[in-house]
C-alpha positions as CSV (number, residue, x, y, z in Angstrom):
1,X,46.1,66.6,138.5
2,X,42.9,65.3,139.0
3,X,41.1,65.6,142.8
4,X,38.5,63.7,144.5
5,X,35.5,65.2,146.7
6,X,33.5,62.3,148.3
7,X,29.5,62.5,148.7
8,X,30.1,63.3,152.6
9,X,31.9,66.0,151.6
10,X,30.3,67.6,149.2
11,X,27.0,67.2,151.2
12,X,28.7,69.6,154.4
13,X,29.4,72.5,151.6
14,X,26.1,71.8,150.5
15,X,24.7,72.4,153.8
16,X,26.9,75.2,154.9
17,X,26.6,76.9,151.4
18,X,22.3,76.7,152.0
19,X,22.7,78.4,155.1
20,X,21.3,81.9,155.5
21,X,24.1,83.4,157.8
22,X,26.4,81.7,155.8
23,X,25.4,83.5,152.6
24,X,25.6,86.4,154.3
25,X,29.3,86.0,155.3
26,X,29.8,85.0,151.8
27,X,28.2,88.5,150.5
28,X,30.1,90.7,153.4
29,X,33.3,88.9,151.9
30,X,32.3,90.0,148.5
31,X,31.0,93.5,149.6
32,X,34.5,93.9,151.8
33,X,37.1,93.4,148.8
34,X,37.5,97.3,148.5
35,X,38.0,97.8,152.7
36,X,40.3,94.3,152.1
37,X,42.7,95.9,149.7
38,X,43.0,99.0,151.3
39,X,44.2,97.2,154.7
40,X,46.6,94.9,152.2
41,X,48.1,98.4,151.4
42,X,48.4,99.8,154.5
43,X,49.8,97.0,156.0
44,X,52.5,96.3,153.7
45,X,54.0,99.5,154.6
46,X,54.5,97.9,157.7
47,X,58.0,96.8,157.8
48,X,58.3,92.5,158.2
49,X,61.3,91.7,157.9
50,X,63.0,88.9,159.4
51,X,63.3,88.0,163.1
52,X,61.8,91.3,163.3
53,X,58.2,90.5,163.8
54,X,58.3,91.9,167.4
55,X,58.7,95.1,166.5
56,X,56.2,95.9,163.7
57,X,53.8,93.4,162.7
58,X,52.6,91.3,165.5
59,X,51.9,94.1,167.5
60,X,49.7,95.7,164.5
61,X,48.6,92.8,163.8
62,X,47.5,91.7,167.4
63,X,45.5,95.3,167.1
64,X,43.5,94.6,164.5
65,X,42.2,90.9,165.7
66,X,41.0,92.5,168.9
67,X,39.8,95.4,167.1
68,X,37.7,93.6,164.9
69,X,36.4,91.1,168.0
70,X,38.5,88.1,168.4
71,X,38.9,87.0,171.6
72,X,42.0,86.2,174.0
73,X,44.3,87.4,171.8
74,X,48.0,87.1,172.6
75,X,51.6,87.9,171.0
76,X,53.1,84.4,171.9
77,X,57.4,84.0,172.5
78,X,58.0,83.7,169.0
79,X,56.2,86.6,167.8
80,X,53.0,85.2,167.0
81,X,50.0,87.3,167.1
82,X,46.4,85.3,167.1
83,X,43.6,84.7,169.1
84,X,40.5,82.4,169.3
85,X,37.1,81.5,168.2
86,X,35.8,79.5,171.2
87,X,33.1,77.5,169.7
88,X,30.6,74.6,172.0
89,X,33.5,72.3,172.2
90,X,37.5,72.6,172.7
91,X,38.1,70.4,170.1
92,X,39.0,70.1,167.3
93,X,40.7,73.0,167.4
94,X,41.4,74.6,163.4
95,X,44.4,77.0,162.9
96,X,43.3,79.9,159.9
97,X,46.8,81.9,159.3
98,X,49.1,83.5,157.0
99,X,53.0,84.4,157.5
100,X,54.3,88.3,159.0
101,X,57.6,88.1,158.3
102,X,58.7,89.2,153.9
103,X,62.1,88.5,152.6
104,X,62.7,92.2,152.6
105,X,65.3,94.0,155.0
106,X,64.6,96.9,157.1
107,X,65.8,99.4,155.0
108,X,63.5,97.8,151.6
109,X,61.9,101.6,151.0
110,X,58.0,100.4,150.8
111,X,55.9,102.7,148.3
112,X,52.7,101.5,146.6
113,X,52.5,102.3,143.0
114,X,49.6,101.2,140.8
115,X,49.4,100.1,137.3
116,X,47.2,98.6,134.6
117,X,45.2,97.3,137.8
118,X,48.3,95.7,139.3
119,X,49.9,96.9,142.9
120,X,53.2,97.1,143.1
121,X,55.4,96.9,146.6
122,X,58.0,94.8,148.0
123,X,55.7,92.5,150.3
124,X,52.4,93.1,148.7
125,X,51.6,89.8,148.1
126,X,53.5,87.2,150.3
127,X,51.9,86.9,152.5
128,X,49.9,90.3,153.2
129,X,47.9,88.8,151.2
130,X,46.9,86.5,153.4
131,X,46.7,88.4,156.1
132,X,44.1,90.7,154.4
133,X,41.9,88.3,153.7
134,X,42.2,86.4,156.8
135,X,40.9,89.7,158.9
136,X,38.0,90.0,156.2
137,X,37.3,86.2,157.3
138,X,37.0,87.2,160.7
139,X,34.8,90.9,159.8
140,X,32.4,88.6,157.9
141,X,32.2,85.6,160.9
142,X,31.6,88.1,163.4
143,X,29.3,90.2,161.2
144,X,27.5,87.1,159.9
145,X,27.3,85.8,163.8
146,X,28.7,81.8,162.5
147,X,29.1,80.1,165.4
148,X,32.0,77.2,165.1
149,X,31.5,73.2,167.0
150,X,34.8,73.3,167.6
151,X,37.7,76.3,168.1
152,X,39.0,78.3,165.7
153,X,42.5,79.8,165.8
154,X,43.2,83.1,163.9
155,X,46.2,85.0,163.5
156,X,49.4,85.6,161.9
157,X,52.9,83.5,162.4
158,X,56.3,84.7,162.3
159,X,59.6,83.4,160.7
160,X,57.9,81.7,157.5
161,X,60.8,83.2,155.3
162,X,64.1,82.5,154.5
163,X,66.3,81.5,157.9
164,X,63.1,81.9,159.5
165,X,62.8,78.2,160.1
166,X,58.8,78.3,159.9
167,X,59.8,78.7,163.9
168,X,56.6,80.5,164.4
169,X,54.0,77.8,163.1
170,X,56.3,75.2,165.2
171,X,55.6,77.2,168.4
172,X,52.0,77.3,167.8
173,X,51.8,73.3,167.6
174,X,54.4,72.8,170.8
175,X,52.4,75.2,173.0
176,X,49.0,74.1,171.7
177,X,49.0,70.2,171.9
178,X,45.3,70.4,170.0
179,X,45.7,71.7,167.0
180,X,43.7,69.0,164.8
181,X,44.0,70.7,161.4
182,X,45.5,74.1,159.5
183,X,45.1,75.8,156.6
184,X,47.5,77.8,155.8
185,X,47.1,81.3,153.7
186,X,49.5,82.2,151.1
187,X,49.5,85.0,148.5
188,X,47.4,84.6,145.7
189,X,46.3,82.4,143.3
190,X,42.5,81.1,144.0
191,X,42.8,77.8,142.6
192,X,45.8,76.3,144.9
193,X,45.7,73.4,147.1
194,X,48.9,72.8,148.4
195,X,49.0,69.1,150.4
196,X,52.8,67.8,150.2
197,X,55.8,69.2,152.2
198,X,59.4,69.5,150.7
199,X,61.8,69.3,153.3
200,X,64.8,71.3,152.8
201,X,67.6,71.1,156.1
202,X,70.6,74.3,155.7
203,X,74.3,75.2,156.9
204,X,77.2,77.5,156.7
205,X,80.3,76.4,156.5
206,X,83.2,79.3,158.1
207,X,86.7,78.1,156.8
208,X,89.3,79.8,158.2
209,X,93.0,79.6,158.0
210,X,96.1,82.0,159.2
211,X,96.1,84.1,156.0
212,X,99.1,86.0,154.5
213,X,100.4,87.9,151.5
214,X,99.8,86.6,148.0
215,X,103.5,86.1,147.1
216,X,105.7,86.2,150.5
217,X,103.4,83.9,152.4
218,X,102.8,81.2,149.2
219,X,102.6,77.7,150.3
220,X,99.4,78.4,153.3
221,X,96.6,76.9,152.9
222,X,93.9,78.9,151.6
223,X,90.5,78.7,152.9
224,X,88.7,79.5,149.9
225,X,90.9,77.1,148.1
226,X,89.4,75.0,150.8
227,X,85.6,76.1,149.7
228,X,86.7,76.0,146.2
229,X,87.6,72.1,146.1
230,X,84.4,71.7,148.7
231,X,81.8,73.4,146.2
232,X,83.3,71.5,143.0
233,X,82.7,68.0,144.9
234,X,79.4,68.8,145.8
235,X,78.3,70.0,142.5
236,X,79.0,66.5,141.3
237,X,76.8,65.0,143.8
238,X,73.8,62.9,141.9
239,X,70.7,63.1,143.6
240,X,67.5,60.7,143.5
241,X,65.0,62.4,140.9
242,X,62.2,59.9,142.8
243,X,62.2,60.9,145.6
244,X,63.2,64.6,144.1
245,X,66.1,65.6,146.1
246,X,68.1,68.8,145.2
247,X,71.1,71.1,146.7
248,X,72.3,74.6,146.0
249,X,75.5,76.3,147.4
250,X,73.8,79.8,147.6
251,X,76.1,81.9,149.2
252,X,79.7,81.9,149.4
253,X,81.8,84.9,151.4
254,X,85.3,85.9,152.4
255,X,88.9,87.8,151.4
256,X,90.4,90.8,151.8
257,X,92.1,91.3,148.5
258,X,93.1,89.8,145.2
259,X,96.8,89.9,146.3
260,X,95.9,88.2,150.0
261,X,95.5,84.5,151.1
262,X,92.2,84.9,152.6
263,X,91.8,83.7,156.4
264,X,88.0,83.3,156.0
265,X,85.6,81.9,154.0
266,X,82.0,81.2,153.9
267,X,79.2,79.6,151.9
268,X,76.1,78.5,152.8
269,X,74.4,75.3,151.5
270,X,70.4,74.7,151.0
271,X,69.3,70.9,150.5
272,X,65.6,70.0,149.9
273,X,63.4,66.9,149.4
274,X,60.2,65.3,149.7
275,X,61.6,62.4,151.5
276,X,62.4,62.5,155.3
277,X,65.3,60.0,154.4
278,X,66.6,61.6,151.3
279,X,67.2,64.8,152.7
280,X,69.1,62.9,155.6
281,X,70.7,61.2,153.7
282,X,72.0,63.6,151.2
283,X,73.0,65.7,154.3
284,X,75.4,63.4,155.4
285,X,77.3,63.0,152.2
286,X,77.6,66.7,152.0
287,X,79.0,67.1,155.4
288,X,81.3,64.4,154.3
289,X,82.8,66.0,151.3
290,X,83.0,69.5,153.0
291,X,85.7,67.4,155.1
292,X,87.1,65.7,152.7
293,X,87.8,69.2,150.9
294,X,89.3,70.6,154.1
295,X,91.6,67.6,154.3
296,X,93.3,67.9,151.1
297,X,93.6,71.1,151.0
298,X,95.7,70.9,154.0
299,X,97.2,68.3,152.3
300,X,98.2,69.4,149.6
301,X,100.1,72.3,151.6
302,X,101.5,69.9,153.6
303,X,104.7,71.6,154.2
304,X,103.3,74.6,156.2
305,X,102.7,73.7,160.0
306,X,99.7,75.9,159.6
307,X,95.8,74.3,158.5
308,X,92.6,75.3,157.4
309,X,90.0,74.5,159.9
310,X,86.1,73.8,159.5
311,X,83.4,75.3,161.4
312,X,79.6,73.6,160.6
313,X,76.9,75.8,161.6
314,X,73.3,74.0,161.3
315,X,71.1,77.3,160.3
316,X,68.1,74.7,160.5
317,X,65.3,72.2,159.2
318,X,61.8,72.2,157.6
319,X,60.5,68.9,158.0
320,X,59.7,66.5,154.9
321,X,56.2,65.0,155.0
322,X,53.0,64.3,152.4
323,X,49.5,63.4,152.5
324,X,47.4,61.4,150.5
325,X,45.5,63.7,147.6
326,X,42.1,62.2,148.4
327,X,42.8,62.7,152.1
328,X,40.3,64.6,153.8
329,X,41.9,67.9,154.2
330,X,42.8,68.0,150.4
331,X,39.1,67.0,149.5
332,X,38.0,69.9,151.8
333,X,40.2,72.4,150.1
334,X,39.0,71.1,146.6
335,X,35.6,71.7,147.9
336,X,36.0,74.9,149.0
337,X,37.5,76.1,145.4
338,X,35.1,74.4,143.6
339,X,31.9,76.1,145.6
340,X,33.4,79.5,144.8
341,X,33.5,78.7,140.8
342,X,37.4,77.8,140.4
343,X,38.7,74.8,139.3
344,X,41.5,73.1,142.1
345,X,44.3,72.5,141.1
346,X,46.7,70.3,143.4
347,X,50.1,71.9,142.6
348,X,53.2,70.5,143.4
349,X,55.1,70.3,147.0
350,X,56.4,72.8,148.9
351,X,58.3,74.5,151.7
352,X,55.7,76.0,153.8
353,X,53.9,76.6,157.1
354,X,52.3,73.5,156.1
355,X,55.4,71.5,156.7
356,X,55.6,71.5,160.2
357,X,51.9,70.2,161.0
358,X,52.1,67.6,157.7
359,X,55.2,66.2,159.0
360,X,53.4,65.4,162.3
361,X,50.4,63.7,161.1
362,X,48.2,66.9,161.4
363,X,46.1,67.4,158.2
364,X,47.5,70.8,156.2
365,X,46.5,72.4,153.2
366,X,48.4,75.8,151.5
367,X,45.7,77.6,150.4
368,X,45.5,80.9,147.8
369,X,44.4,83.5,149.0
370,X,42.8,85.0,146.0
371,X,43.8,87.7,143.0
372,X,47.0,87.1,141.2
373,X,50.8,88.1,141.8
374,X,53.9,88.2,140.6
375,X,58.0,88.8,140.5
376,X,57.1,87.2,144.1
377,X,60.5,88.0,146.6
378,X,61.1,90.8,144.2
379,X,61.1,94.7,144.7
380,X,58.6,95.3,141.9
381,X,56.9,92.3,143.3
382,X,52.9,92.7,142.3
383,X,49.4,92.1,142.9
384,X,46.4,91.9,140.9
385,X,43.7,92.2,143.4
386,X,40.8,90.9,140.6
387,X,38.0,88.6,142.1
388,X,40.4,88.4,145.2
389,X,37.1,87.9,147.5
390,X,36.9,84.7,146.3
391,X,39.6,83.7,148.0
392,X,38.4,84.6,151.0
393,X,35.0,82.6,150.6
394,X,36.5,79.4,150.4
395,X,38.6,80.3,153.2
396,X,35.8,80.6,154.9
397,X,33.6,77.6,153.8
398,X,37.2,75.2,154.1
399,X,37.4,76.9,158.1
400,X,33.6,75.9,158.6
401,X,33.8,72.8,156.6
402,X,36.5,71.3,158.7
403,X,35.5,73.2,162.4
404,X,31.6,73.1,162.3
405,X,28.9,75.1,162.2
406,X,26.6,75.0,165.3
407,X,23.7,73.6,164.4
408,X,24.0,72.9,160.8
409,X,27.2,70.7,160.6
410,X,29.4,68.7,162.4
411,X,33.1,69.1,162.0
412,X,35.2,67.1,159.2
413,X,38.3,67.6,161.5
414,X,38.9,65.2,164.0
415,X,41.3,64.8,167.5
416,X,44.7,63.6,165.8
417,X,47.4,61.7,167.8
418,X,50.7,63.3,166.1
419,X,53.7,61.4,165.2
């Protein structure tokens, strides 16, 4: 997809990228890749799974922000751990992160092996990664002295994963009312600019009925006969292809034994789209066949005075939203890939950190954070830590870029009224 980077643009990564401290941040980024990977390491043995984030990695990761100088740092109620930048004005105020929480459960065992220059651990990656580099961002800002116009806000955010509900980015907007811009730090790949946000909005669905023996108690109605007739409707559902909407019945649950009539079942249901609407929309006819399932299953075992009932449990939402991709936030992220010798490339929506701020009007790009992974959510998941730093430059010019630096540029961001 092709990108756009206007003249006013490009002139403030002209400026910044002319600037003496600035290319000496640039070098300490470069000079830090080894001391970078060896923290990625170490910190991925560092448990993170999910809802968890107390325990291990805000804590640690709350350490090393303070060790390495940021100021008025704080573990917030959701388990973020961040501090700030206070630059010559409050505003605008710039959120730098990457996510704590992997997909991986407390008892994932977490070894680093190494191979053929990759290195392999559950968690290496996504989004330690990020992290990494986002600590050799701040080593190099203090180190380089780079004072921002506005405030930068550093740190790590939980609940990105899975059921996780990006619950820890949503704090961070709620309690700070500011926020005029993120950029948001995901594993890998030095070329990304992520600018559109796929909604996606989740339940289970608990059936449960009075259960019974296979062959005396024939003629109850089953529960997962229930689930059963509810799946098959909603796999006929046809969604819109524009705007791309799509469902998944992920997990399904329940029984006791071949020969019983279960009195439980579960499955859980996942529906995503890059339309607000769409996804509502598409919620609401699922809900309705998931009924209509129910009803003739009872139905159809009419004659016992006994019924399967329905329980809807809303696990949660990601909010839809997208941007323009010559908007300013998007021309800053081509920018900063381009001035570090990698050509952007504007991939496709996601489901992101980056939701919650694009769905509010506040400009959001996913960036890579440099290197090269793979078998991503896997156990032998992998990463290739090859011209990683440069990763970490543009993170820094993008930061600068859209934050200001004192006395050599003024900031791209600007105070936002959200949605």
């Amino acid at each position: 997809m092709s990108y756009t980077i206007s003249p006013e643009i490009q002139a403030v990564f002209d400026k910044l990228l002319a600037n003496e401290k600035v290319k000496k941040a640039m070098a300490y980024l470069e000079a830090d890749h080894d001391n970078r990977i060896a923290e990625q390491k170490e910190m991925t043995l560092v448990p993170g799974t999910p809802f968890t984030e107390h325990l291990h990695r805000a804590p640690m990761y709350k350490a090393k922000l303070e060790k390495y100088g940021l100021k008025n740092c704080v573990i917030d109620s959701e388990s973020n751990a961040y501090g700030l930048i206070q630059g010559s004005t409050p505003r605008p105020k710039v959120v730098l992160e990457g996510h704590l929480d992997t997909v991986f459960s407390e008892d994932t065992k977490l070894e680093i092996t190494e191979k053929d220059g990759r290195i392999y651990c559950p968690g290496i990656a996504d989004d330690t990664a990020a992290l990494a580099v986002n600590l050799s961002i701040l080593r190099a800002i203090v180190d380089a002295g780079l004072k921002p116009v506005g405030t930068i806000l550093l740190g790590g955010t939980s609940g990105e994963e899975g059921e996780g509900n990006i619950r820890g980015i949503r704090t961070l907007l709620k309690e700070h009312q500011d926020i005029d811009a993120c950029l948001n730090m995901e594993a890998a790949l030095n070329n990304r600019v992520t600018y559109g946000a796929i909604g996606s909005t989740r339940f289970e669905f608990v059936f449960r009925g009075p259960g019974g023996h296979s062959w005396g108690a024939f003629g109850l109605p089953s529960p997962l006969h229930a689930m059963g007739r509810a799946i098959a409707k909603i796999s006929e559902v046809i969604t819109p292809e524009d705007p791309k909407t799509t469902y998944t019945v992920g997990v399904v649950s329940g029984g006791t034994s071949i020969n019983s009539i279960a009195n439980e079942g579960r499955m859980k249901l996942d529906i995503r789209s890059v339309s607000a609407e769409a996804l509502k929309e598409t919620a609401h006819k699922m809900l309705a066949l998931v009924n209509m399932a129910v009803a003739e299953e009872n139905l159809f075992r009419a004659k016992s005075s006994q019924v399967v009932t329905l329980e809807v449990v809303h696990l949660g939402d990601r909010p839809a939203g997208n941007q323009a991709k010559d908007s300013m936030i998007v021309q800053v992220g081509c920018a900063g890939t381009v001035a570090v010798g990698v050509e952007p490339h504007l991939t496709a929506p996601s489901s992101t950190n980056a939701n919650a701020p694009i769905s509010m009007g506040v400009p959001a790009v996913v960036i890579g954070a440099g290197g090269k992974t793979g078998n991503t959510h896997a156990l032998d998941e992998w990463y290739d830590p090859k011209d990683g730093w440069k990763g970490a430059q543009k993170g820094l010019l993008m930061l600068f870029a859209l934050v200001g630096l004192e006395g050599v540029t003024e900031p791209l961001a600007k105070a936002v009224t959200r949605k």
